[in-house]
C-alpha positions as CSV (number, residue, x, y, z in Angstrom):
1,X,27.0,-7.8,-22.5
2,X,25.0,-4.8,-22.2
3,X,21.8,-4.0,-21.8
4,X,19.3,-1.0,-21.6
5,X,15.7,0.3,-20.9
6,X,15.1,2.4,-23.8
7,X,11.9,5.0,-24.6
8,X,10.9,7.6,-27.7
9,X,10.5,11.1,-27.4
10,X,8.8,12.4,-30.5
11,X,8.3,15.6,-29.6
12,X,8.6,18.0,-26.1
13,X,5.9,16.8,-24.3
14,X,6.8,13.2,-24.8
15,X,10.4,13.9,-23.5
16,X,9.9,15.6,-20.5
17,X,8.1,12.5,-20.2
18,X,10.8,10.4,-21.2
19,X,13.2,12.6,-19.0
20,X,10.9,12.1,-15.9
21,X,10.9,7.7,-16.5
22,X,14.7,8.0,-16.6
23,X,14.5,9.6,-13.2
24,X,12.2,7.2,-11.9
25,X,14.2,4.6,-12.8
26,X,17.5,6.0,-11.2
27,X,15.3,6.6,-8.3
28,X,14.8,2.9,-7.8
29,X,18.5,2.2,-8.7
30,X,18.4,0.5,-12.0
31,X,22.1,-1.0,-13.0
32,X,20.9,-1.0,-16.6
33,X,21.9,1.5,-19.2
34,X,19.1,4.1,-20.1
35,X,18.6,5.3,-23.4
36,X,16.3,7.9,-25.4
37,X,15.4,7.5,-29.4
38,X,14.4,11.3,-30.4
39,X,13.3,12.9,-33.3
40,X,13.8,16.3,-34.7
41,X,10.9,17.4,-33.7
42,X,12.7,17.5,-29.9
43,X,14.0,21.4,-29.6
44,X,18.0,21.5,-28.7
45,X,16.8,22.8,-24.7
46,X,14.8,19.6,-24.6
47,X,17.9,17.8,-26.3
48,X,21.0,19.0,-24.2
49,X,18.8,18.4,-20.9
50,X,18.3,14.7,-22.4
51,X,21.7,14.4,-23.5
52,X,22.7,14.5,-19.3
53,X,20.7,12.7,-17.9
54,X,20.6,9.6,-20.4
55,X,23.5,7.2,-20.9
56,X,22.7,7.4,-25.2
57,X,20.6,9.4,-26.9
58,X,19.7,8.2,-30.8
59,X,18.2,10.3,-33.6
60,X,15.6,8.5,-35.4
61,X,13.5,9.5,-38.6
62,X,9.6,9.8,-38.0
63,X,8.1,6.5,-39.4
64,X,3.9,7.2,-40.4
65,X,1.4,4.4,-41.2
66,X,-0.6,6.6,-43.2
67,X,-3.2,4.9,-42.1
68,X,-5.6,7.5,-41.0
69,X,-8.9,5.1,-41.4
70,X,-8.0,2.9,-38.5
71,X,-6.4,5.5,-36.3
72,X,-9.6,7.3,-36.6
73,X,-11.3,4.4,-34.8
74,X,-9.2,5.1,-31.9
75,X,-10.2,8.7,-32.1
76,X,-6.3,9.1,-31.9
77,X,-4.6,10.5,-35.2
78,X,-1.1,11.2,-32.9
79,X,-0.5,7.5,-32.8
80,X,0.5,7.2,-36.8
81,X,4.1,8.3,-35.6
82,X,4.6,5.7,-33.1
83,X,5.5,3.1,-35.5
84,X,8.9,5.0,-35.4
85,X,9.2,3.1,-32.4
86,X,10.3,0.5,-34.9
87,X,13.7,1.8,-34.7
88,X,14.6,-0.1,-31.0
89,X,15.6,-2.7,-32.9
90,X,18.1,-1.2,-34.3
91,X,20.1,-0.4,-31.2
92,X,22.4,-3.4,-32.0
93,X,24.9,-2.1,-29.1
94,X,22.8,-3.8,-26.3
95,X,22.2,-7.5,-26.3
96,X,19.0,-7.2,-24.8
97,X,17.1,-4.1,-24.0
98,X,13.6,-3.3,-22.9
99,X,11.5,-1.2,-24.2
100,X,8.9,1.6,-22.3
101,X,6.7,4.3,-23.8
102,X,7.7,7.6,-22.3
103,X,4.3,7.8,-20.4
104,X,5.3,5.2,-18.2
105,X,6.4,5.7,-14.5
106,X,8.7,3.2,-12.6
107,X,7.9,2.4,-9.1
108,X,10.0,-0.5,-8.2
109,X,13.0,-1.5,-9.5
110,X,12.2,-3.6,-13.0
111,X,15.4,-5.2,-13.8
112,X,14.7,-8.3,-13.2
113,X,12.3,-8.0,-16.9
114,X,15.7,-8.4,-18.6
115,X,15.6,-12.5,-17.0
116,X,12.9,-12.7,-19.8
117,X,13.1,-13.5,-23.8
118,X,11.7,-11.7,-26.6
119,X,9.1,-11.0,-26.7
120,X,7.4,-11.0,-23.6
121,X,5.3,-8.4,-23.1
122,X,1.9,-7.7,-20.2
123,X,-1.9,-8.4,-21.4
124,X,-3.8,-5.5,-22.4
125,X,-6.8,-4.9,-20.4
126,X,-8.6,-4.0,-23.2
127,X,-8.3,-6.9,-25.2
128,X,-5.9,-9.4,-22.8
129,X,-5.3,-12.0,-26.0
130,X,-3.0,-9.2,-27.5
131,X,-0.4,-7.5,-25.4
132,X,0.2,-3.8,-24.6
133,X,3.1,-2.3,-26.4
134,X,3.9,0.1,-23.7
135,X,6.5,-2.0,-21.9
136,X,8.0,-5.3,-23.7
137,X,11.1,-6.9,-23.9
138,X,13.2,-7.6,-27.0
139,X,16.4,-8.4,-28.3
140,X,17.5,-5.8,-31.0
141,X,18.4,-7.1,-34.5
142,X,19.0,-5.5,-38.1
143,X,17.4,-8.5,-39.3
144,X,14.0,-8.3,-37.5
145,X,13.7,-4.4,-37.7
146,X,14.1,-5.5,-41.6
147,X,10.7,-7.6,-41.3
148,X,9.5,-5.6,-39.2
149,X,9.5,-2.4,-42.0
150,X,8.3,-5.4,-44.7
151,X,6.1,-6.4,-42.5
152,X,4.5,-3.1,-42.0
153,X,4.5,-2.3,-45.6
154,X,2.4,-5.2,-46.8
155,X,0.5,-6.4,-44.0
156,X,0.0,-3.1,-41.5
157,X,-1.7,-2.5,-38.3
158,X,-5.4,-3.9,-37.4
159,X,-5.1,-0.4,-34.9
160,X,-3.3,2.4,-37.2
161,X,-0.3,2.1,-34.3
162,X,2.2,-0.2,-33.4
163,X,1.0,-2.5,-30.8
164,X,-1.5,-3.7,-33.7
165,X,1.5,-4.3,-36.2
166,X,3.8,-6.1,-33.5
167,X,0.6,-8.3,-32.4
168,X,0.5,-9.3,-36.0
169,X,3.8,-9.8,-36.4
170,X,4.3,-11.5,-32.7
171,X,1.2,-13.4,-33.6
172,X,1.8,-16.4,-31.2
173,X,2.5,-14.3,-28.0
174,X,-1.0,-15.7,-26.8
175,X,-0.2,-19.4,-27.1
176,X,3.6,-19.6,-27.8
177,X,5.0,-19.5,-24.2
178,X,3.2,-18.1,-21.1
179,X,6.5,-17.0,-20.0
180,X,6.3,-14.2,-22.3
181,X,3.4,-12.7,-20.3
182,X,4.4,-10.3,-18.5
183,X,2.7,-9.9,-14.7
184,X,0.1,-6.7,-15.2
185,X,2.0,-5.0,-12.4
186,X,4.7,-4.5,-15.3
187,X,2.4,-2.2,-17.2
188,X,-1.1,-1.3,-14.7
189,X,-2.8,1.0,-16.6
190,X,-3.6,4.2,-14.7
191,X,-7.4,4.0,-16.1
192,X,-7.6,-0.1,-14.7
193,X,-7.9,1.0,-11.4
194,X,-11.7,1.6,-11.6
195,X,-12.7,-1.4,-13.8
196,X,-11.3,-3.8,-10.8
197,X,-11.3,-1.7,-7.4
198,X,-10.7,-4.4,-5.3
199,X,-7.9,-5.7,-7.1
200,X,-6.4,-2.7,-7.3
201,X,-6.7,-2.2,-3.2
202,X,-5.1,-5.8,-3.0
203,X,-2.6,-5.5,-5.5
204,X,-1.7,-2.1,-4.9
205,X,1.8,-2.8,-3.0
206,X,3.1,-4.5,-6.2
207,X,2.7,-2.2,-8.7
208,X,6.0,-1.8,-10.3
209,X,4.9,0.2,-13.8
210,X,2.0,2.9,-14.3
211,X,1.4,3.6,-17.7
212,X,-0.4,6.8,-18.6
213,X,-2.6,6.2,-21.8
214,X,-4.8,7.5,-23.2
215,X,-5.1,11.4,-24.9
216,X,-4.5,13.4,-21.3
217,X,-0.5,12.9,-20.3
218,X,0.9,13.8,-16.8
219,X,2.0,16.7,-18.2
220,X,-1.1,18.4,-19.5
221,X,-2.1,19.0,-15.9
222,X,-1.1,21.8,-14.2
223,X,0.1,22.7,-10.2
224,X,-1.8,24.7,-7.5
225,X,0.2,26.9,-5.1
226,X,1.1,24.2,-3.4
227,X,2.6,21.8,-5.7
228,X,-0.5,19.5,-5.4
229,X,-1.8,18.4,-9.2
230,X,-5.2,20.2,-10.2
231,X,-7.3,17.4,-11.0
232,X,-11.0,17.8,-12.3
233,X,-11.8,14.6,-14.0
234,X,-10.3,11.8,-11.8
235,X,-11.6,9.4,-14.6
236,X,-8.8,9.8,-16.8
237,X,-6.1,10.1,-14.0
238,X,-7.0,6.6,-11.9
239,X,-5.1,7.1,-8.9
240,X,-4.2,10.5,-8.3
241,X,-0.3,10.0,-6.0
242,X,0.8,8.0,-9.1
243,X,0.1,11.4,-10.9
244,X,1.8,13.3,-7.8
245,X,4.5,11.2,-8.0
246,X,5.1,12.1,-11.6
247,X,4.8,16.0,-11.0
248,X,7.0,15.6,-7.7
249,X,9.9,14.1,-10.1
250,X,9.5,16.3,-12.6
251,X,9.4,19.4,-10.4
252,X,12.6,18.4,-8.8
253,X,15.4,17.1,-11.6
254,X,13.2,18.8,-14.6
255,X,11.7,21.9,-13.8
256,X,15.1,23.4,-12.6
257,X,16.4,23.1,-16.1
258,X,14.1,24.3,-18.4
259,X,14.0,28.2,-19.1
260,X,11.4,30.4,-21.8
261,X,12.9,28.7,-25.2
262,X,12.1,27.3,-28.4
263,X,8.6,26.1,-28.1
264,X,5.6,27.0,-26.5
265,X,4.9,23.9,-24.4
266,X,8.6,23.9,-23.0
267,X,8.1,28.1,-22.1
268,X,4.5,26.6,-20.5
269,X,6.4,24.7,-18.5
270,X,9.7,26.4,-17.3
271,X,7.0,29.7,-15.8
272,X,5.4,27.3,-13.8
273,X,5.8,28.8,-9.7
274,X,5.2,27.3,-6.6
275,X,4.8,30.3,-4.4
276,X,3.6,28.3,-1.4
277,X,4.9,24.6,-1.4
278,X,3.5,22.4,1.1
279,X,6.8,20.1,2.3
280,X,4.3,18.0,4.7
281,X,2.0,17.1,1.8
282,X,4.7,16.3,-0.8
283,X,6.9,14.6,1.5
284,X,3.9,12.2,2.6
285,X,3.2,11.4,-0.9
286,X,6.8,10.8,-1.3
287,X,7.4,8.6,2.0
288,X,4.3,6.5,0.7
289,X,5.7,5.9,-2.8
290,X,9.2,5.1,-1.0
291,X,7.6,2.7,1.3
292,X,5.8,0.7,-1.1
293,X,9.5,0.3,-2.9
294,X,10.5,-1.4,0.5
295,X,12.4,2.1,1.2
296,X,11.7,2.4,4.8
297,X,13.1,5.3,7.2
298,X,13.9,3.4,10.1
299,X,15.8,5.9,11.8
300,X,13.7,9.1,10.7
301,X,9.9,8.7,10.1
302,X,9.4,5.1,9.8
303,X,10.9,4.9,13.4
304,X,9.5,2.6,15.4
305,X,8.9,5.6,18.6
306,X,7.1,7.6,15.2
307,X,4.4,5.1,14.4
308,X,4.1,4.5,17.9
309,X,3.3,7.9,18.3
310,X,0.8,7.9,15.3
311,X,-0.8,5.5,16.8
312,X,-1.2,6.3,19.8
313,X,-2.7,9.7,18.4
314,X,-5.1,8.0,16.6
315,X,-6.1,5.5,19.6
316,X,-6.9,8.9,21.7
317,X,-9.2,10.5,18.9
């Protein structure tokens, strides 16, 4: 039996996305497979990079809804091509795999989602009777990526995109089982954290999955002298150390690889210079995001003589 978290890179941007979630999820020490569908629209750089660091690497044809009249209510024409995400199904090799859009981060270690059936998927905030196609589990199958094409065809997407066409299709998620919902710490969507603060503040220590939606991705910010993210409109970011976090694993197992090549984005990206990192910021950021994975230092800075320290500073100011 094997089984794998897959993504879809249809271009650069979205796979230095999908190479910084494979990352994340080695960092919390997945024992699943991970796997990357691509498109030709990926440059060969971007390709030989993925083609190390994930365990299978799939080339997939673009699949459109040419419906530009609903994806113009979402004021996002991009998301036409996500219905090639389709084509998970047809990874037959794995028994059961789970699916995440590359603008997803993993926090804590998800494997446990593959205990779940198809197709259990977490509510989406905007709308919590449908689910959010960012993170769901399935079981790929010839025969339902079949209906699923057939499907498309005659029936379509109330959204343009595919989480409307696989709510349609998946029409009984809602009612069927509740064990097909998914916990919202499986998907929190970085923009959620300001419609329910407190929540958020309670909740905080269980978030396994931030997903990035919206138009503005990790990686269309950029990096001060320091290596801290220049934010200047904290609305569309939520919480900015999930953003850190993103730029911190990107900066260390992506940056390093990428050189001047075939497209403008990945050159963008590979002249990027930290002339004056700041280790004492980054590695608090980084011991945070550790500890909340229930990756304590015991014997460095999670010692008990350190926060004893700390807290005796803090008791003297």
């Amino acid at each position: 039996m094997c089984e794998a978290f897959i993504t879809l890179a249809t271009n650069d941007e979205y796979a230095c996305g999908a190479l910084v979630w494979a990352h994340s999820l080695r960092q919390v020490k997945t024992t699943k497979k991970i796997a990357c569908m691509v498109t030709k629209q990926v440059s060969k750089q971007i390709l030989d990079i993925a083609n190390s660091v994930f365990d299978h690497v799939e080339l997939v044809d673009v699949l459109d809804s040419k419906d530009e009249t609903n994806l113009a209510l979402l004021s996002r024409p991009d998301l036409g091509v996500t219905f090639t995400k389709l084509h998970c199904w047809r990874l037959v090799q794995y028994t059961k795999a789970v699916f995440m859009d590359a603008d997803t981060l993993v926090l804590k270690n998800v494997d446990d989602l593959f205990e779940r059936e198809e197709l259990s998927a977490a509510p989406d905030p905007g709308w919590p009777d449908c689910f959010n196609s960012g993170v769901f589990v399935f079981k790929p199958s010839l025969e339902t990526y079949k209906q699923l094409l057939n499907f498309a065809v005659n029936r379509g997407s109330f959204d343009g995109g595919d989480q409307g066409l696989l709510n349609i299709f998946f029409s009984d998620w809602a009612t069927k089982d509740i064990r097909l919902h998914l916990p919202f710490v499986y998907n929190v969507i970085s923009q959620a954290f300001y419609s329910y603060p407190p929540a958020f503040i309670h909740f905080r220590s269980q978030i396994r999955v931030i997903h990035f939606i919206g138009a503005e991705k990790p990686w269309h910010y950029g990096l001060d002298k320091f290596g801290q993210v220049i934010i200047h409109d904290l609305t569309n970011v939520g919480n900015p150390q999930f953003l850190q976090h993103w730029w911190n694993l990107f900066m260390t197992h992506v940056h390093p690889r990428l050189t001047p090549g075939e497209s403008d984005f990945v050159g963008k990206l590979a002249q990027i210079e930290i002339s004056h990192p700041d280790p004492e910021v980054s590695d608090e950021s980084e011991r945070q995001m550790a500890w909340e994975r229930g990756q304590m230092d015991y014997m460095g800075s999670d010692s008990f003589e350190k926060i004893q320290s700390l807290l005796e500073s803090k008791i003297k100011k």
